[in-house]
N, C-alpha and C positions, 0 to 999 in steps of 0.2 A: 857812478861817481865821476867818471873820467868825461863824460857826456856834458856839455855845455849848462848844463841846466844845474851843474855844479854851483853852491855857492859862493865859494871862497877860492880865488888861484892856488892858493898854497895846496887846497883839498884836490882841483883838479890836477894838477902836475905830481902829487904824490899817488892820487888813483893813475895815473898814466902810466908813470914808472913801476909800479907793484905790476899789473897788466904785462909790461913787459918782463918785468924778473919772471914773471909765474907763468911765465909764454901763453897767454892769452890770447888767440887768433880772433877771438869774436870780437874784440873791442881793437882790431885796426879798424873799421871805418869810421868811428868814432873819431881814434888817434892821427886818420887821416884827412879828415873833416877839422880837427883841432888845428894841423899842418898849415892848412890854407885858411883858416878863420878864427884861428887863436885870440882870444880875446886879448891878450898881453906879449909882448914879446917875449918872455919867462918860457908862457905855455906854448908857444910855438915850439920855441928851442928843444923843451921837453919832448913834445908828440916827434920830433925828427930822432930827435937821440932811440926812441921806443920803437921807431919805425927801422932804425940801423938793428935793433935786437930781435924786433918781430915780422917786419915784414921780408919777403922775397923779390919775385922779378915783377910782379902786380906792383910794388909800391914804387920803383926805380924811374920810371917816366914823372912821376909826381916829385921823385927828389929832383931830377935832373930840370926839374920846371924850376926850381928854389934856387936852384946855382944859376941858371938862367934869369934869374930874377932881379931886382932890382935892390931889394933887403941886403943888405952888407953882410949883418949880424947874423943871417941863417945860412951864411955860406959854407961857412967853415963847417958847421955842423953836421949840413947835409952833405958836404965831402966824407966826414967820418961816416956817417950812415951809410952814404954807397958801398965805402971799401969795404964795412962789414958783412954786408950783403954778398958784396962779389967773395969775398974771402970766404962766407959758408957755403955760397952757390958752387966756389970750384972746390971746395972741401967735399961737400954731397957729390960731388959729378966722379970726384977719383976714387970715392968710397961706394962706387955702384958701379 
């Protein structure tokens, strides 16, 4: 449901976000295919927020592409999503 071929935005971005609460790893390339070809700027926003809850250091070049980017409106986002990343990456690193 979270995959393009979704009917309706509202149904994509809530199948994106459940993925994420439910830590779904199989549906980032999906979420990160949604990132860079979001039908709507809604679902953009979404797959970056799920990507700050799901993804690790594989998704971190594709945010840092977005704040590089020209999109105003995905910046902020993809800031929270990095420091969430960073913030569990150096969480796992002191707890190992």
């Amino acid at each position: 449901m979270a995959g393009p071929a979704t009917s309706g935005e509202l149904t994509r971005i809530t199948a994106i976000q459940v993925c994420a609460q439910l830590n779904v790893q199989d549906a980032l390339p999906v979420i990160q295919a949604a990132v860079q070809n979001g039908q709507t700027m809604t679902v953009r926003i979404s797959a970056i927020g799920a990507l700050g809850s799901l993804g690790g250091a594989e998704v971190i070049p594709l945010l840092n592409s977005v704040l590089q980017g020209t999109e105003e409106r995905l910046k902020l986002p993809a800031q929270h999503a990095l420091n969430q990343i960073e913030n569990r990456l150096q969480t796992q690193a002191k707890s190992s």
